[in-house]
Chimera marker file (.cmm) of the C-alpha trace (Angstrom):
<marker_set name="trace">
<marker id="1" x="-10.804" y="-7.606" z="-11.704" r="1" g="1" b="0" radius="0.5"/>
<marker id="2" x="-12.912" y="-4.721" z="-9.773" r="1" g="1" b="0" radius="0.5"/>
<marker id="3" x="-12.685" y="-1.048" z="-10.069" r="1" g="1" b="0" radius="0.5"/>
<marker id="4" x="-12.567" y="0.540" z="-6.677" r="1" g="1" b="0" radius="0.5"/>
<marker id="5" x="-13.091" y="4.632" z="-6.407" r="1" g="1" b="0" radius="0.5"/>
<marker id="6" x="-11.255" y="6.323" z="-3.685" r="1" g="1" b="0" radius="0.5"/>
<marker id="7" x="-12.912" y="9.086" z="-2.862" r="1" g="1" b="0" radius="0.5"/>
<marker id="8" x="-10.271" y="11.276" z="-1.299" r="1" g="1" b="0" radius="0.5"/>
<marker id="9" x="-6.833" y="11.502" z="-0.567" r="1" g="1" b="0" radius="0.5"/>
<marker id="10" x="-5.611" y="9.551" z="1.846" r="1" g="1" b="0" radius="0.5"/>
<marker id="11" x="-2.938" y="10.809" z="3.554" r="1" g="1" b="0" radius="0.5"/>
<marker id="12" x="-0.544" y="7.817" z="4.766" r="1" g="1" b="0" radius="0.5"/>
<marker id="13" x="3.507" y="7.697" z="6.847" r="1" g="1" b="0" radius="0.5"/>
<marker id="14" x="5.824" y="5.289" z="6.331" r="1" g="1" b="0" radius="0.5"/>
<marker id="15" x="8.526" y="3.340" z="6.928" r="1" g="1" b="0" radius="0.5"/>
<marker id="16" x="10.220" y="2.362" z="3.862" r="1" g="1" b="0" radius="0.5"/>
<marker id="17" x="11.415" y="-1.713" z="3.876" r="1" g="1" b="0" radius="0.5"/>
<marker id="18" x="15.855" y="-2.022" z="3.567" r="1" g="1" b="0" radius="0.5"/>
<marker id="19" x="15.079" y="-4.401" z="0.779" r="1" g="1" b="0" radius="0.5"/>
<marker id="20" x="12.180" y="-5.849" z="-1.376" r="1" g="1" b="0" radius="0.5"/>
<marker id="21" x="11.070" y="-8.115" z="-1.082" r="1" g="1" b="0" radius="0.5"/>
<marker id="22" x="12.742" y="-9.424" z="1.864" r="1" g="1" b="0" radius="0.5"/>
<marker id="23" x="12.432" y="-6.935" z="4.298" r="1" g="1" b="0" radius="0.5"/>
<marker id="24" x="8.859" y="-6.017" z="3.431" r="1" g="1" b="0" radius="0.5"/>
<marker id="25" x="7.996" y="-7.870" z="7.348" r="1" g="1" b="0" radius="0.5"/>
<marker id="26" x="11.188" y="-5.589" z="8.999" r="1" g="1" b="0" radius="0.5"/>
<marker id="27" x="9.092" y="-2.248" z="7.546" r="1" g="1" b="0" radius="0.5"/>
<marker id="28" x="5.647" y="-3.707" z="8.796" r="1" g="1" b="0" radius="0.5"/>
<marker id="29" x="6.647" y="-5.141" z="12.044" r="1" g="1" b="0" radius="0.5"/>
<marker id="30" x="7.965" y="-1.156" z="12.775" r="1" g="1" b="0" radius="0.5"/>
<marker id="31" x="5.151" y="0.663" z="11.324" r="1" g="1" b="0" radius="0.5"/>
<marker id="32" x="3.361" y="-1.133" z="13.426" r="1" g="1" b="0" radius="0.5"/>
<marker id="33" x="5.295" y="-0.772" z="16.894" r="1" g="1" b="0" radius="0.5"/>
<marker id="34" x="4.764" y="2.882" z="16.287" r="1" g="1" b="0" radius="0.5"/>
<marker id="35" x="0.941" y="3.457" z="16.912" r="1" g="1" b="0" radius="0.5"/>
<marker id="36" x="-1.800" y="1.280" z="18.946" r="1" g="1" b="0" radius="0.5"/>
<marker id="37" x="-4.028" y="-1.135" z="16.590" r="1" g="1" b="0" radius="0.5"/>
<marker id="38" x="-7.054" y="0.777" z="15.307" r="1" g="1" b="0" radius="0.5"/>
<marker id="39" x="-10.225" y="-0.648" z="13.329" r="1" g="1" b="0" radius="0.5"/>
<marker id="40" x="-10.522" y="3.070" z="12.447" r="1" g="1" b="0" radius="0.5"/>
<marker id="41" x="-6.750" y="3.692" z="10.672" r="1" g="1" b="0" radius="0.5"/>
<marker id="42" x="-6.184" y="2.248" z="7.334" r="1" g="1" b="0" radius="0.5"/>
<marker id="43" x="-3.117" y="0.523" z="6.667" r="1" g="1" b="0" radius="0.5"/>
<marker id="44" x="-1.161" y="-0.056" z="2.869" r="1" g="1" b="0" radius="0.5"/>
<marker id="45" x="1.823" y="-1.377" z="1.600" r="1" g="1" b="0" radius="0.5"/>
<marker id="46" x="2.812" y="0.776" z="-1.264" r="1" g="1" b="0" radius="0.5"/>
<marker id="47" x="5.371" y="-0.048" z="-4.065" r="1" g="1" b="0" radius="0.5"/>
<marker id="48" x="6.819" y="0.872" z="-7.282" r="1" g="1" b="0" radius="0.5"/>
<marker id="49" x="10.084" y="1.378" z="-9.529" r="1" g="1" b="0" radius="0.5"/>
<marker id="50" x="12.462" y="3.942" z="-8.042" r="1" g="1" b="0" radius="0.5"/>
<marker id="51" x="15.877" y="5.310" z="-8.998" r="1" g="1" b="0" radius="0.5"/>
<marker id="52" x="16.944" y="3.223" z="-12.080" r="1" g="1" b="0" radius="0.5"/>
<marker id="53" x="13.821" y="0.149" z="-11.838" r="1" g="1" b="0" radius="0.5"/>
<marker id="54" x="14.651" y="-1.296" z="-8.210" r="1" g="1" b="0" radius="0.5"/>
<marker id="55" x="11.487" y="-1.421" z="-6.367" r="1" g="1" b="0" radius="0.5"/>
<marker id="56" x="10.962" y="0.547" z="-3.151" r="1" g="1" b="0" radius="0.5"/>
<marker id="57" x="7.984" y="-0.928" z="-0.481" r="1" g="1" b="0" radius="0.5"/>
<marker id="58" x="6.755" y="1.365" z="2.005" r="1" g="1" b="0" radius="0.5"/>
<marker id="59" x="4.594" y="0.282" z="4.835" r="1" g="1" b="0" radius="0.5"/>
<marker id="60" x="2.367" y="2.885" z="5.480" r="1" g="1" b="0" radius="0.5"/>
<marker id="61" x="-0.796" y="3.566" z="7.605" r="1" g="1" b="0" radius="0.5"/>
<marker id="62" x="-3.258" y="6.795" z="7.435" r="1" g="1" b="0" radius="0.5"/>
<marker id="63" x="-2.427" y="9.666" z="9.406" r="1" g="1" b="0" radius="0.5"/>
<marker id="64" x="-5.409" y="10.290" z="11.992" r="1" g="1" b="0" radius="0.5"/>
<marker id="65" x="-4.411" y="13.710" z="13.103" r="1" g="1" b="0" radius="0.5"/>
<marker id="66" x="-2.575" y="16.419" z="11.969" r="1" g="1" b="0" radius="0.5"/>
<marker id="67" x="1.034" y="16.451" z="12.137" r="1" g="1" b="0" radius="0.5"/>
<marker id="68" x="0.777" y="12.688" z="13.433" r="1" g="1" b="0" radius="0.5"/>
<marker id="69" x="3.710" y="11.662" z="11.258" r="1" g="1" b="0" radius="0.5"/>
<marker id="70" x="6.090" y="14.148" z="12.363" r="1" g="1" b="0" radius="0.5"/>
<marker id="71" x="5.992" y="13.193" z="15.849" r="1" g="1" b="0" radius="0.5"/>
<marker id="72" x="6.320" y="9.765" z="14.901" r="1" g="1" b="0" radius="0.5"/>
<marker id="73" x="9.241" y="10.540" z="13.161" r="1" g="1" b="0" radius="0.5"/>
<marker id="74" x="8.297" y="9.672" z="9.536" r="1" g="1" b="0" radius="0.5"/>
<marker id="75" x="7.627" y="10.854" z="5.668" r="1" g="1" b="0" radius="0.5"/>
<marker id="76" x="4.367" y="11.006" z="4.413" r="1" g="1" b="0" radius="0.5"/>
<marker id="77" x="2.964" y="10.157" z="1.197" r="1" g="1" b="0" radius="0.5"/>
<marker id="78" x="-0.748" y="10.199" z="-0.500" r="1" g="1" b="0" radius="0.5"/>
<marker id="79" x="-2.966" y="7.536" z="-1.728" r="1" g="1" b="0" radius="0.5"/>
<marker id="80" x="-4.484" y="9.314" z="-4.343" r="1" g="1" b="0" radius="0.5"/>
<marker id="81" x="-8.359" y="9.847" z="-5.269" r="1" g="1" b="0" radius="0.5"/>
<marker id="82" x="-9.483" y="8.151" z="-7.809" r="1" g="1" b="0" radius="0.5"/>
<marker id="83" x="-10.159" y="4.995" z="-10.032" r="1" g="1" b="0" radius="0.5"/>
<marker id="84" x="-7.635" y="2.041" z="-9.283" r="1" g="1" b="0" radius="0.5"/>
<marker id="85" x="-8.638" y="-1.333" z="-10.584" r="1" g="1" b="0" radius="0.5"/>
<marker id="86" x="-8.125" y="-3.862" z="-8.221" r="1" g="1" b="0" radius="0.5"/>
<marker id="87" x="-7.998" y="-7.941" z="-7.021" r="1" g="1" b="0" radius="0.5"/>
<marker id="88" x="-8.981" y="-8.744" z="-3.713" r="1" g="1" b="0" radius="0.5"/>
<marker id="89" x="-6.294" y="-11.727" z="-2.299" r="1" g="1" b="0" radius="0.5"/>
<marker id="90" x="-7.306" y="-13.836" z="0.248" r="1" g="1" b="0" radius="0.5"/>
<marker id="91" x="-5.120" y="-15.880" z="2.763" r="1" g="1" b="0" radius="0.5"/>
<marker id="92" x="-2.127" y="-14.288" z="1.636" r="1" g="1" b="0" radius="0.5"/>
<marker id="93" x="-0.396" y="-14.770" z="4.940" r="1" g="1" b="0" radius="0.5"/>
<marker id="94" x="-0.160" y="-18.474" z="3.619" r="1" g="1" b="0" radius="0.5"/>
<marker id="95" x="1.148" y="-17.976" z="0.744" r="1" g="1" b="0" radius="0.5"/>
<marker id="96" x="2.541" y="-13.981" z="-0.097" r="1" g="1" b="0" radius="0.5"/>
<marker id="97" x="3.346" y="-14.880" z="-3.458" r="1" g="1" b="0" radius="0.5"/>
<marker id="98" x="-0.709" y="-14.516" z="-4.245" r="1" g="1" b="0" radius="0.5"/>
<marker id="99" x="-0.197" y="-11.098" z="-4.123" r="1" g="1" b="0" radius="0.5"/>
<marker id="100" x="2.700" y="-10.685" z="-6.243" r="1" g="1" b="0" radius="0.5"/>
<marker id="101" x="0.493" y="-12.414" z="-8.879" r="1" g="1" b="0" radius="0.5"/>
<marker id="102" x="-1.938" y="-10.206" z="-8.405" r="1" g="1" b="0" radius="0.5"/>
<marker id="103" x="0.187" y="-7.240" z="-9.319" r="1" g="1" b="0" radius="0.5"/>
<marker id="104" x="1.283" y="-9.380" z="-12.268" r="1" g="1" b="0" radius="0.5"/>
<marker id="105" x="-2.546" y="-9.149" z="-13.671" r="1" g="1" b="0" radius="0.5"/>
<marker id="106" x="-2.960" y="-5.695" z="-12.283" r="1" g="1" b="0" radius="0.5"/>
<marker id="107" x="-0.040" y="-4.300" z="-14.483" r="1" g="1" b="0" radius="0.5"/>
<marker id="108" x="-1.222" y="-5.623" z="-17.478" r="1" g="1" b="0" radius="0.5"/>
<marker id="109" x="-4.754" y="-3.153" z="-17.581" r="1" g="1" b="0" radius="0.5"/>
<marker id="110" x="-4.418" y="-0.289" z="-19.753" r="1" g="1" b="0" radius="0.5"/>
<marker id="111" x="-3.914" y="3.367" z="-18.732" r="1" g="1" b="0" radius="0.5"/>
<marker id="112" x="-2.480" y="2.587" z="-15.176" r="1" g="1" b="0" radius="0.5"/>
<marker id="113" x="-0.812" y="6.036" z="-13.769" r="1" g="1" b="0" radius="0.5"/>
<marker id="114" x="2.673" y="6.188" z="-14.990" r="1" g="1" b="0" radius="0.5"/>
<marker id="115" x="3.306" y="8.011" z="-11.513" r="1" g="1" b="0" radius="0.5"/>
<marker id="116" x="0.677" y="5.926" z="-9.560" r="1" g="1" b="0" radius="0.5"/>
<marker id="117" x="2.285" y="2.847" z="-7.313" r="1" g="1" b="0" radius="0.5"/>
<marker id="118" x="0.786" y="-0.461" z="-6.384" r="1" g="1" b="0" radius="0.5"/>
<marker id="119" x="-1.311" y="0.053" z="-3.724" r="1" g="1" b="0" radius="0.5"/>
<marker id="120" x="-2.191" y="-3.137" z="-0.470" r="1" g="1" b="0" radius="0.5"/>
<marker id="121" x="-5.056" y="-2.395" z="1.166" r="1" g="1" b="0" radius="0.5"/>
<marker id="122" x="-5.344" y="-4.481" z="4.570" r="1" g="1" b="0" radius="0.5"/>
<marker id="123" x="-8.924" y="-2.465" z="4.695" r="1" g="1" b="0" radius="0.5"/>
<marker id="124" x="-9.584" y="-5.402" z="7.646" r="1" g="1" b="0" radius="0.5"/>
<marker id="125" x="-8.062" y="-7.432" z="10.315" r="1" g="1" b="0" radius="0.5"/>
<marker id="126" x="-9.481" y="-10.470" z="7.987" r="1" g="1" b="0" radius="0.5"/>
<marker id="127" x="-6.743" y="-12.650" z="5.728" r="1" g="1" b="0" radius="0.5"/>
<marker id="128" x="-7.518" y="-10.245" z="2.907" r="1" g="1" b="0" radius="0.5"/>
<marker id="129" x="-5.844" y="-7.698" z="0.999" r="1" g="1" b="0" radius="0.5"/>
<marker id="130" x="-7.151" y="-5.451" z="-1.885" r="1" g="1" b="0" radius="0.5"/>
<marker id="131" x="-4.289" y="-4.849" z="-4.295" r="1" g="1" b="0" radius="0.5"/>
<marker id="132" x="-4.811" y="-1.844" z="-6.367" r="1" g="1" b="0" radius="0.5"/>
<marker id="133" x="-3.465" y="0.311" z="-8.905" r="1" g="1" b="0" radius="0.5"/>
<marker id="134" x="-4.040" y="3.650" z="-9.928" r="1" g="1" b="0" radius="0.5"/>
<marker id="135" x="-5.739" y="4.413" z="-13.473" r="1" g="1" b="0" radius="0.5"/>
<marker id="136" x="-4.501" y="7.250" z="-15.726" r="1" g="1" b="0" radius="0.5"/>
<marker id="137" x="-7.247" y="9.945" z="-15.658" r="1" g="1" b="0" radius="0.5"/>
<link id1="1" id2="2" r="1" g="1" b="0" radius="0.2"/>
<link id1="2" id2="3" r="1" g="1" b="0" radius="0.2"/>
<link id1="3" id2="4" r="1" g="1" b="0" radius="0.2"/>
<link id1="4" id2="5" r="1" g="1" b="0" radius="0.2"/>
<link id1="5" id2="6" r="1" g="1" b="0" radius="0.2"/>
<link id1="6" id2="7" r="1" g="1" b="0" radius="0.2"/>
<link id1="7" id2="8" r="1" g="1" b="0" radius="0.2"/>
<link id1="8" id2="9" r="1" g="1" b="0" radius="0.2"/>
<link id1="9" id2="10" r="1" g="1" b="0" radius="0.2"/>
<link id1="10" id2="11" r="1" g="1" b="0" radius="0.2"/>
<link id1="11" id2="12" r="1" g="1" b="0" radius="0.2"/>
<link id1="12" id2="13" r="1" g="1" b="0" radius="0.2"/>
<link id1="13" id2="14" r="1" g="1" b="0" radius="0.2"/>
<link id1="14" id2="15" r="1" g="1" b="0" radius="0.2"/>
<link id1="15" id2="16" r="1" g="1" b="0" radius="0.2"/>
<link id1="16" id2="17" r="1" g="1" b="0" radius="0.2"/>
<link id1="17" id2="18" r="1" g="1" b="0" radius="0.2"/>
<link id1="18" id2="19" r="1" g="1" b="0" radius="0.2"/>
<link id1="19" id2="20" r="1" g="1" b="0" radius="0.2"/>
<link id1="20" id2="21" r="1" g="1" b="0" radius="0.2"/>
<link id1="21" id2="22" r="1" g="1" b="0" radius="0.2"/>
<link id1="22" id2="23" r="1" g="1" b="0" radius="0.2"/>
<link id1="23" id2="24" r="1" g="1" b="0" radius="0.2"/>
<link id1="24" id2="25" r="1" g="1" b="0" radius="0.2"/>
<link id1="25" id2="26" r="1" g="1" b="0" radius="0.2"/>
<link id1="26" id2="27" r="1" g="1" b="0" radius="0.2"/>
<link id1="27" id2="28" r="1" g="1" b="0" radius="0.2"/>
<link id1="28" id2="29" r="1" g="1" b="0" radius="0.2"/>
<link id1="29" id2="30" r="1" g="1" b="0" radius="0.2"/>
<link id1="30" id2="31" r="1" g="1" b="0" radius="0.2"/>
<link id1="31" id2="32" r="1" g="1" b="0" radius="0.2"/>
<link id1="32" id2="33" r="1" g="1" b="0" radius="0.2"/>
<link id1="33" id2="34" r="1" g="1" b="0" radius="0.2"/>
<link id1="34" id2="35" r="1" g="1" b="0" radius="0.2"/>
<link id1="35" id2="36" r="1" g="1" b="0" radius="0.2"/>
<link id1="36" id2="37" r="1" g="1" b="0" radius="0.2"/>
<link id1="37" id2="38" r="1" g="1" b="0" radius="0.2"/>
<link id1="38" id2="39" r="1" g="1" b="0" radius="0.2"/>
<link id1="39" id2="40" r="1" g="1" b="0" radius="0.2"/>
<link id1="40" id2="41" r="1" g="1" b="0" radius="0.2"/>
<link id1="41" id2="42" r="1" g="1" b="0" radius="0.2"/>
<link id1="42" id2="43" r="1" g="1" b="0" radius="0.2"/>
<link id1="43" id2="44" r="1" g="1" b="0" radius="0.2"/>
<link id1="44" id2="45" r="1" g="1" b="0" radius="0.2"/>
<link id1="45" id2="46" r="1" g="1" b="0" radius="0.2"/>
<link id1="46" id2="47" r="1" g="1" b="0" radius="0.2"/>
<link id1="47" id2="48" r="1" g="1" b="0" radius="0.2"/>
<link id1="48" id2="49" r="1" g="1" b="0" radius="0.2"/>
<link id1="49" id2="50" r="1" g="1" b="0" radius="0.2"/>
<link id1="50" id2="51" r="1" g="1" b="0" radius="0.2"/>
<link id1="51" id2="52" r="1" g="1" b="0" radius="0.2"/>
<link id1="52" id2="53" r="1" g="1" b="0" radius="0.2"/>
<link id1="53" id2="54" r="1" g="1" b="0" radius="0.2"/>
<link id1="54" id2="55" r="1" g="1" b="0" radius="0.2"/>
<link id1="55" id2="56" r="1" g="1" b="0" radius="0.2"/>
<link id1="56" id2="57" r="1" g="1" b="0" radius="0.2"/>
<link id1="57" id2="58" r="1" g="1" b="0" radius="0.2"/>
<link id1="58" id2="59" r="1" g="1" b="0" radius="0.2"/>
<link id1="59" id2="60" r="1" g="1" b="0" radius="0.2"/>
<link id1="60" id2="61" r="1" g="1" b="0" radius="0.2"/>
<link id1="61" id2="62" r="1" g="1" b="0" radius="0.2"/>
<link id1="62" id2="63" r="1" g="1" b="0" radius="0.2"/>
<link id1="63" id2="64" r="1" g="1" b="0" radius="0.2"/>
<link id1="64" id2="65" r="1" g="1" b="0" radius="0.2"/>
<link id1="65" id2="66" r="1" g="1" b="0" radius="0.2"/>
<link id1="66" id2="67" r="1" g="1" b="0" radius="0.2"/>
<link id1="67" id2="68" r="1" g="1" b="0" radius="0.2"/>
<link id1="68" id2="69" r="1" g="1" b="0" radius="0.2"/>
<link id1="69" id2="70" r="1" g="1" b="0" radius="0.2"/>
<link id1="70" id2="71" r="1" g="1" b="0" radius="0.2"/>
<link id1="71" id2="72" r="1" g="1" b="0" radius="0.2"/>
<link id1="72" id2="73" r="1" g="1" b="0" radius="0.2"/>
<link id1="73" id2="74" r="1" g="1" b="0" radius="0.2"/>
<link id1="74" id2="75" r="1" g="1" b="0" radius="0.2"/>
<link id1="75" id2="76" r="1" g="1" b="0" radius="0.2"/>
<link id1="76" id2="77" r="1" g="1" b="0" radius="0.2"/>
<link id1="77" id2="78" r="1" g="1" b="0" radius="0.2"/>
<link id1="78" id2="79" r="1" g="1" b="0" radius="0.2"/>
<link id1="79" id2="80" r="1" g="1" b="0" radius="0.2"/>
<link id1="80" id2="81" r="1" g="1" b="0" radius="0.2"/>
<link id1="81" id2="82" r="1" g="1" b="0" radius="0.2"/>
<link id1="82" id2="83" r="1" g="1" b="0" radius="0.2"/>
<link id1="83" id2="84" r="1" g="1" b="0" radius="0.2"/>
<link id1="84" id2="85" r="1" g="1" b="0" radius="0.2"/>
<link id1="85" id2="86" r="1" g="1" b="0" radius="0.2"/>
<link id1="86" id2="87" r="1" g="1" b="0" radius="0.2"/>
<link id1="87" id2="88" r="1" g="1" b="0" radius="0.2"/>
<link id1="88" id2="89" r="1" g="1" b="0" radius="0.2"/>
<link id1="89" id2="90" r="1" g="1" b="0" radius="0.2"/>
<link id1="90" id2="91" r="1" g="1" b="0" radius="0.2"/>
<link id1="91" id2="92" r="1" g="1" b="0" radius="0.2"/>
<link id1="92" id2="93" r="1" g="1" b="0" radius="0.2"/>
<link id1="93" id2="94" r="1" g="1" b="0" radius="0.2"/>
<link id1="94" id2="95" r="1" g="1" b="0" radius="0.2"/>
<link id1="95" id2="96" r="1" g="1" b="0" radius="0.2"/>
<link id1="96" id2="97" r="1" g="1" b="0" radius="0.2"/>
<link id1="97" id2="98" r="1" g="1" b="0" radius="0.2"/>
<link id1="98" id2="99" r="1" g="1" b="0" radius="0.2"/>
<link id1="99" id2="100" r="1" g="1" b="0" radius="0.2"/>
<link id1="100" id2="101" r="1" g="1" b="0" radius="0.2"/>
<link id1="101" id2="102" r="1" g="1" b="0" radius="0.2"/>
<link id1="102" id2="103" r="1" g="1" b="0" radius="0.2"/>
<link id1="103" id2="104" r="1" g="1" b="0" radius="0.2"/>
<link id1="104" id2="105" r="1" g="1" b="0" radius="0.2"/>
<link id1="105" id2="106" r="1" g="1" b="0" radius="0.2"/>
<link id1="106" id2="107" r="1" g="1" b="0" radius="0.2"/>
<link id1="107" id2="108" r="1" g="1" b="0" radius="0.2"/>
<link id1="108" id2="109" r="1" g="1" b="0" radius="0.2"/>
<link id1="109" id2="110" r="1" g="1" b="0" radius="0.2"/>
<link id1="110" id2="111" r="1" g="1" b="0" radius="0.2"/>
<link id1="111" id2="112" r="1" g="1" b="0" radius="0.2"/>
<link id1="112" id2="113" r="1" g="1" b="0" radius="0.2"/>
<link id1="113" id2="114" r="1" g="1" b="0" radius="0.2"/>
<link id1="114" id2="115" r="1" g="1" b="0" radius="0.2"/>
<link id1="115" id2="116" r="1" g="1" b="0" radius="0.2"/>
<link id1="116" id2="117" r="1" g="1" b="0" radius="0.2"/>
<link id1="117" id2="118" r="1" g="1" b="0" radius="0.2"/>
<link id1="118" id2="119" r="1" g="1" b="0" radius="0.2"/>
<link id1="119" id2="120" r="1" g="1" b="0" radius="0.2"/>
<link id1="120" id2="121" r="1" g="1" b="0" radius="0.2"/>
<link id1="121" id2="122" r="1" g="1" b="0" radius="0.2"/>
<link id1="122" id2="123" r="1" g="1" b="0" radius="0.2"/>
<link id1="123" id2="124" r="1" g="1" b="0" radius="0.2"/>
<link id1="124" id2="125" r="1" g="1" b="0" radius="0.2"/>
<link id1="125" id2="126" r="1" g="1" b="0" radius="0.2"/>
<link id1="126" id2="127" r="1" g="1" b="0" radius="0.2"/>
<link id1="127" id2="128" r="1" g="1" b="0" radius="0.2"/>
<link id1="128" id2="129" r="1" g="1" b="0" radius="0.2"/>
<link id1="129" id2="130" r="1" g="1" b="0" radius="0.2"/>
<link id1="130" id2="131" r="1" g="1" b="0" radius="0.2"/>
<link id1="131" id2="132" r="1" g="1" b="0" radius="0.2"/>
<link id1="132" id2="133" r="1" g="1" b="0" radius="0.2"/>
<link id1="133" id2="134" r="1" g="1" b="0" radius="0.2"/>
<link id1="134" id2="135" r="1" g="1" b="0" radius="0.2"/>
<link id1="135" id2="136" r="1" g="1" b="0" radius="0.2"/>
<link id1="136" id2="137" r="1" g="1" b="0" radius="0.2"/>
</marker_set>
């Protein structure tokens, strides 16, 4: 495991998936008809426990200019600044359960952020993903 420092918030919309983890490809595959493919614009999956312990995945990319996700149509959220401690997954498209058992690991650290969620970076067009979570600070 890594530590990886975000510097800033990162201000991300989404479009939340129907059902995890099965419609985690519905939410991506519409995210992504919604903007041109950018080197430039970050893109996440984010996830956690909501309402009673089901989780909720959002597909989410960073908003390049202001008020970009209202005329899209969509809610935002933020990737916070900060420490996250993190496992980089590689060729996940081949097998997606990689990441899951990265999450497994990830959740077992210490003095995650109660509120934080567990953060996919696809940082590059590459098979690799950074999954992250949030430390307590």
């Amino acid at each position: 495991m890594e530590k990886v420092k975000i510097e800033k918030d990162i201000k991300v919309f989404y479009v939340t998936a129907p059902s995890f983890p099965e419609g985690i490809k519905e939410a991506t595959d519409k995210l992504h008809s919604l903007f041109p493919f950018s080197h430039e614009r970050k893109i996440f999956g984010m996830s956690r426990p909501e309402n009673g312990g089901a989780i909720i995945y959002r597909a989410a990319a960073e908003e390049m200019e202001k008020g970009e996700a209202g005329r899209l149509g969509c809610e935002t959220l933020i990737v916070k600044k900060g420490n996250y401690v993190s496992l980089t997954v590689n060729d996940f498209r081949k097998d997606p359960m990689k990441i899951k058992k990265a999450f497994d690991m990830l959740l077992t650290e210490p003095n995650l952020d109660p509120q934080g969620y567990c953060v996919e970076w696809y940082a590059t067009d590459r098979e690799a993903v950074k999954c992250m979570i949030r430390l307590d600070e």
